[in-house]
C-alpha positions in Angstrom: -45.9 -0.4 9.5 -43.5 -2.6 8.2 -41.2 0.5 6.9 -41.0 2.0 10.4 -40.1 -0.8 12.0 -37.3 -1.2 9.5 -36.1 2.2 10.1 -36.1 2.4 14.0 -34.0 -0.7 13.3 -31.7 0.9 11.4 -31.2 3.6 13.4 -30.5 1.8 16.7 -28.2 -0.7 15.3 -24.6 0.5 15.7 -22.7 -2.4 13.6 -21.5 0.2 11.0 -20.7 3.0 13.3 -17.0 2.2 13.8 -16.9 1.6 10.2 -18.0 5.8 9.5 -15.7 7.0 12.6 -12.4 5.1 10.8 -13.5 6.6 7.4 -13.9 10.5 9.0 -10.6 10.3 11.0 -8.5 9.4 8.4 -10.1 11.8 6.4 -8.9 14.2 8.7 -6.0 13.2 8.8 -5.4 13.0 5.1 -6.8 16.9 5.0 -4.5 17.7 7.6 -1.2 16.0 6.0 -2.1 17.5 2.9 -2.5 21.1 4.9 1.3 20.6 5.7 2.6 20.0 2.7 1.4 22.9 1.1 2.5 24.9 4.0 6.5 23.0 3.5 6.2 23.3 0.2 6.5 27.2 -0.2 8.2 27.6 2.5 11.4 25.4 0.8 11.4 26.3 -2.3 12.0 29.8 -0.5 14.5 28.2 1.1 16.1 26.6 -1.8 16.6 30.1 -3.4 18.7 31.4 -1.2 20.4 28.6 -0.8 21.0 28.7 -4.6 22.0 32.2 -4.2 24.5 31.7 -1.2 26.1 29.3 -3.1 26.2 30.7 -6.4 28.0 33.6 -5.1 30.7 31.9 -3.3 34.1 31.0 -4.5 36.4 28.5 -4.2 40.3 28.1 -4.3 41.1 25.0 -6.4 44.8 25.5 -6.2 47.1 25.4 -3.2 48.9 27.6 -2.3 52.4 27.3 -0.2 53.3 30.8 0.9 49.7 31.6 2.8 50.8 28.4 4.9 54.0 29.5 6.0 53.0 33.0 6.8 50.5 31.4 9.4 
């Protein structure tokens, strides 16, 4: 008798509960962070490429040049 009485203790007592509630929302919240990440992850280094493409493929004067200003 002494072991149910122990146990219907247990279970009515709510001391811990807030304890388990903290523990699953951040582990939701980790899940969900992690979720992201994976989603921004592909998506810029997708990014990056063309970026790294765009770039590549432009050009740039390094000298200056007096008659293109006076024509203008």
């Amino acid at each position: 008798m002494k072991f149910f009485k122990i146990a219907r203790k247990l279970r009515t007592e709510e001391d811990g509960a807030v304890t388990v509630d903290w523990v699953v929302l951040t582990a939701a919240v980790v899940g969900l962070g992690a979720a992201a990440l994976t989603l921004v992850r592909s998506s810029t280094g997708q990014l990056t490429g063309k970026i790294d493409t765009y770039i590549s493929s432009a050009s740039v004067k390094s000298t200056f040049d007096a008659t293109e200003t006076a024509a203008e």
